[in-house]
N, C-alpha and C positions, 0 to 999 in steps of 0.2 A: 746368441742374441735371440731374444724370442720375439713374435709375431709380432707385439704393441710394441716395440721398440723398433721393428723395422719398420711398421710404418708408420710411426712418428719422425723416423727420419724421412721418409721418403716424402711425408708431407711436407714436410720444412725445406727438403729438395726443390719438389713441385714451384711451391709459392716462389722461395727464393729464386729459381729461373727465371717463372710470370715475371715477377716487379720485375728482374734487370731486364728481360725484353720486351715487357711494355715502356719502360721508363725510357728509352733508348731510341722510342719513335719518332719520324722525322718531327720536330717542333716547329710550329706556326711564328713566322721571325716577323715582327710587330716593325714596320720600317720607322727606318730613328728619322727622326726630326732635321733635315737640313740645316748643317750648321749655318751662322749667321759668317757673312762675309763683308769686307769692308767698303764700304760708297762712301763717296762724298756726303751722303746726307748723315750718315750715323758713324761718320771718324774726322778726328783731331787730329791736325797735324802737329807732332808733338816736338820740334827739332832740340838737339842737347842743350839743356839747361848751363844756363853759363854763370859765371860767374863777374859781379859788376861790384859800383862804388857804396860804400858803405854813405849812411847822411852827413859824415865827417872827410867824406873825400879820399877817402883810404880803399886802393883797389885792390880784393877779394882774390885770390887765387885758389886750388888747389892745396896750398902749403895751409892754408889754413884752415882746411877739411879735413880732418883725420875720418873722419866717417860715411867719407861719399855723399854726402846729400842731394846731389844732383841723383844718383842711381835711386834712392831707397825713396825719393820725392817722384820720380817716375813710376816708380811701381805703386807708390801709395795711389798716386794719381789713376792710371790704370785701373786697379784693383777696383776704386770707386767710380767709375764712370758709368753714367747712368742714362738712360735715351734721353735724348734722338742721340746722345753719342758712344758710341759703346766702344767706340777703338780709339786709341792713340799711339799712329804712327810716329816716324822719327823722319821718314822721307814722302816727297808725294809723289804720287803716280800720275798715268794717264786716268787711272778708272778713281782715282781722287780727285781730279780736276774740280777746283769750285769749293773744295775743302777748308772750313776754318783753320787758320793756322795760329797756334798758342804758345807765347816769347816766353819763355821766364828765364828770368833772371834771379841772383840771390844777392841781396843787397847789405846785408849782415849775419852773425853767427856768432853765437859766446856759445863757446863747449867747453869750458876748462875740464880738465882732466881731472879724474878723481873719483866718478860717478858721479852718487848721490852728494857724498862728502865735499863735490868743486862748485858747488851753488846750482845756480838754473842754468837751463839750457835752452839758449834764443837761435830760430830761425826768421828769418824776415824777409821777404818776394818781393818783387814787382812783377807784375804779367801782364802781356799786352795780346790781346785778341782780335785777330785782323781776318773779317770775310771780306767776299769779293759785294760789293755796291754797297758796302757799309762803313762808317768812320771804324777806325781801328777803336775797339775800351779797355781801360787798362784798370787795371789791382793790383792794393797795395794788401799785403798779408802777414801775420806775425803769429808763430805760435811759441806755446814757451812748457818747459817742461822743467817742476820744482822739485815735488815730492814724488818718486819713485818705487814701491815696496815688492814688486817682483824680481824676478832673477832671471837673468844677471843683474845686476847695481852699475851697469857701464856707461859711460859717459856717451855709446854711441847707443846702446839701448834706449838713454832716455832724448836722446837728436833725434832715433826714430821713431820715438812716441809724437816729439811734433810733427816732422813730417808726415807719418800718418794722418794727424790731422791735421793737416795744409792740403794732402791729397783730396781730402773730403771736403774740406773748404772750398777749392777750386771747383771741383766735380758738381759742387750743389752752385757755384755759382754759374758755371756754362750751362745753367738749366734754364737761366733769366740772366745774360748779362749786364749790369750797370756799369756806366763807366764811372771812375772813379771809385769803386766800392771800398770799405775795410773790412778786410775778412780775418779771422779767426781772432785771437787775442786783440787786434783792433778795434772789431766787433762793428762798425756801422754798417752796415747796408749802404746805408747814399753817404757823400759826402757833404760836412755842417752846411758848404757854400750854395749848398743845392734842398736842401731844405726848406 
């Protein structure tokens, strides 16, 4: 090896040492942000969605869920929640004391099976929102889902396409409660009698 190749190594030696032990100095740790925790003022009490009577009298179970929508209606809900309420619990605490607490209920459902190919897919709510020194307000809510073109094509992909937006529906109306409202496929804001 002669002279300019030893010390071409020996420089590429050098340097490469430098950077790993400069790189490797202690780092200035930027403190994170305290996460947000749940109070009464910025959490929903959110107890399990149940299941109730259809407009024809016909009472709702499980058996006629193949898709969970109570589960995948909580998490849409969740997901979207936006202040003053950023949590929705399922139980209250002490350090929730004074917490609005939000009924829902599922009042109908067409999922036929088949995907795209079994027609729409209907959810449809009631929800009843009860603080403490205020009337309880309640919402009715429907979303529907027809045309489908993503994947999978499943008949509980396109249940969670509405529920998704029921979550969001809900979410933007605990911003301004009205009672009485129609949210999503419903669509009025106030109800005609209040107009």
């Amino acid at each position: 090896m002669n002279i300019k190749t030893r010390t071409l190594i020996g420089t590429i030696l050098t340097t490469s040492l430098l950077t790993a032990c400069g790189s490797r100095g202690p780092a200035i740790a930027e403190p994170d942000e305290p996460e947000a925790t749940a109070t009464a003022r910025n959490t929903v009490i959110l107890p399990a969605i149940t299941y109730g009577k259809t407009p024809a009298g016909l009472q709702l179970s499980k058996a006629d869920d193949n898709c969970d929508i109570p589960t995948s209606l909580t998490n849409a809900l969740q997901e979207q929640l936006e202040a003053p309420y950023e949590f929705a619990v399922p139980m209250p605490s002490e350090a929730l004391a004074g917490a609005p607490t939000l009924r829902i209920e599922i009042t109908d459902i067409l999922a036929n099976a088949g995907g795209l190919y079994g027609g729409p897919k209907i959810v449809r709510l009631h929800g009843v929102l009860e603080r403490v020194d205020a009337t309880p307000v309640h919402f009715d809510a429907q979303r529907h889902s027809f045309l489908y073109f993503g994947v999978p094509r499943s008949t509980c992909k396109m249940v969670s396409i509405a529920t998704y937006g029921l979550g969001g529906d809900i979410a933007n109306w605990l911003l301004a409660p009205v009672d009485g409202a129609q949210l999503g496929d419903l669509n009025s804001p106030v109800p005609a009698s209040r107009k």
